[in-house]
N, C-alpha and C positions, 0 to 999 in steps of 0.2 A: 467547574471545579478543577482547577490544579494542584500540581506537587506543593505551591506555597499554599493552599486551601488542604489539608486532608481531612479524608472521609470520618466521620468517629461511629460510624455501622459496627465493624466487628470490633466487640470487646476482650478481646484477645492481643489489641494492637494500643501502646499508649504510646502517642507520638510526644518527646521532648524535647527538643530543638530541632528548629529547620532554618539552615544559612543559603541565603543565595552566592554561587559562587562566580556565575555570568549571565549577565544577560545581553552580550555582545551581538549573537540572531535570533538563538531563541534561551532558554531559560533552563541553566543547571543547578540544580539543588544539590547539599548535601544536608539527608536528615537523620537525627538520632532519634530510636523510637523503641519501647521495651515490647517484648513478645512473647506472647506467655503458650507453652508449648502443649503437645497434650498429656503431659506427666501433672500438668499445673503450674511448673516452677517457668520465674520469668527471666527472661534474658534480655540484655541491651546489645543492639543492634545499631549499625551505621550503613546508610546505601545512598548513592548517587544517583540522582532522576533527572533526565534531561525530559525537557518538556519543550515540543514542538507542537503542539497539536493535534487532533485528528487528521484523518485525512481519506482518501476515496480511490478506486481503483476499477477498471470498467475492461472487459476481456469484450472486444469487438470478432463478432464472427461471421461467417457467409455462410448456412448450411447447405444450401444447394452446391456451391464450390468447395466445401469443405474446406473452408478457410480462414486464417486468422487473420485480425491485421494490429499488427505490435510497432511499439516503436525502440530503436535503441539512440542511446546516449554515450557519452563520455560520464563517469562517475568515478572522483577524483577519493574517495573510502576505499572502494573496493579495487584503484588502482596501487595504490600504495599497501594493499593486502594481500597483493598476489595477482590478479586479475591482468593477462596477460597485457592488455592494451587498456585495462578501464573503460569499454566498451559494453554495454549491458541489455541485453533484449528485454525487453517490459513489456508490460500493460501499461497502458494512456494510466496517470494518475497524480493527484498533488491533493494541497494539501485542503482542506475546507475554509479556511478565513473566515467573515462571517458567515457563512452559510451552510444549507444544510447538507446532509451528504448529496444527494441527486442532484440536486440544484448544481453542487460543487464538480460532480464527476462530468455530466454534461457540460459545461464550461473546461474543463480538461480533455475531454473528448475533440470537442471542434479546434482547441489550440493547439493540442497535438496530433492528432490524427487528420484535420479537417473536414471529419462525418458532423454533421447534427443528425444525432440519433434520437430514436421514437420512442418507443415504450422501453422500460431498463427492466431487468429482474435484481432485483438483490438476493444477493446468492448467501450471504454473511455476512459477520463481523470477525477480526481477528487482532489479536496481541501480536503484534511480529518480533518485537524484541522483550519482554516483559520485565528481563533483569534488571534493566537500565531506563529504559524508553518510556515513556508514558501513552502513546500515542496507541489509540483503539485505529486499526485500518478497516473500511467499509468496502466490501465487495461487490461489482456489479459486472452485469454482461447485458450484449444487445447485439440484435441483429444489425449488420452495415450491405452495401451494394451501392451498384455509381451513384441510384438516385439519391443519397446519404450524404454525397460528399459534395461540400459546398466549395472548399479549396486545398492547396495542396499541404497543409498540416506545417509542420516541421516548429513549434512553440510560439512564444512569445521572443523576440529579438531584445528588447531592453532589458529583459532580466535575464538574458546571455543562455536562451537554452538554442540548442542546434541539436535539433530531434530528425534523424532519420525515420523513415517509414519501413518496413519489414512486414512484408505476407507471404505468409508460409500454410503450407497445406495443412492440417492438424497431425496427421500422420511424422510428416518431417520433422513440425514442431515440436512432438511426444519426444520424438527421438535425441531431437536435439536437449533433452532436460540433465544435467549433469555435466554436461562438455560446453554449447554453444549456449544456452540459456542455465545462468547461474541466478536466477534472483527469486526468490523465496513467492512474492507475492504471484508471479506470471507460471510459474510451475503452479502453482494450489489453483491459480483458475483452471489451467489449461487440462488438470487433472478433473478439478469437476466437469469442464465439458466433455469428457466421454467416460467418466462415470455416473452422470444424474443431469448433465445437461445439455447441449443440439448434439452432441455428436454419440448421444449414447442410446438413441434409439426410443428414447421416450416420447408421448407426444408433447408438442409445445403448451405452454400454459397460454 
């Protein structure tokens, strides 16, 4: 189900027009919809949904070296936003296509990182943008070490990504959250790993 498919679950929400306004990569809507508030009384409403898809996200760690392994890019949004160089330290991740999330993050995994990894946890699900965005993000993590790494990572070359690799201790990487890592999705993992995950003193599942 997409922004041109809406839900009709909560009756609170009556959708009246929905225009496409692009579908150049992926898919802008704008839709008019009444919303009836908790006083009772209804109000008409207008909001714009960009629909990209789901998509998947995998925080690779080493706990015996207390290690991450991230990768960064060039991201031409968040260069024209401020973003000193447009350079962004992440988590391996993209988008799902047909498939399911695990299936999708592991294929993201080896393309950018060059690990084929073993067992995954799913850690979550999150809305990262929900004003605008439609896109649910899937959360995962896994252990990595040499025997993981089948080659040296860096993406897919035909669809023009040029992914550096970046291992940082966890410690470093904590540190760096606010200054050297600015991106929403690699902060929330790197937080759950030492609040509830390898590096927080639990045992492993």
């Amino acid at each position: 189900m997409g922004a041109d498919e809406p839900p009709v679950s909560n009756p609170r929400v009556r959708v009246r027009d929905i225009r496409l306004l692009s579908d150049n990569w992926y898919r802008l809507h704008t839709t008019t919809f009444d919303y009836q508030g908790a006083d009772g009384a209804w109000s008409s409403q207008s909001r714009e949904t960009y629909d990209r898809g789901n998509g998947a996200t995998i925080l690779l760690y080493d706990s015996t070296r207390r290690t991450v392994l991230l990768t960064a890019q060039f991201r031409y949004p968040a260069y024209v936003n401020g973003h000193p160089d447009g350079m962004l330290i992440e988590t391996a991740a993209g988008l799902l296509d047909d498939d399911d999330p695990e299936t999708a993050i592991r294929r993201e995994a080896i393309e950018e990182t060059g690990h084929r990894v073993g067992e995954v946890e799913h850690v979550f699900d999150a809305f990262m943008s929900p004003g605008s965005v439609t896109e649910r993000l899937h959360f995962y993590a896994a252990p990595y070490d040499s025997s993981t790494r089948e080659h040296a990572g860096g993406g897919l070359a035909h669809e023009g990504e040029h992914i550096d690799l970046v291992e940082l201790d966890i410690d470093e990487a904590l540190g760096m959250i606010g200054s050297g890592i600015a991106d929403a999705k690699t902060i929330m993992l790197l937080q759950w790993a030492v609040l509830s995950g390898p590096f927080s003193g639990r045992a492993p599942r």
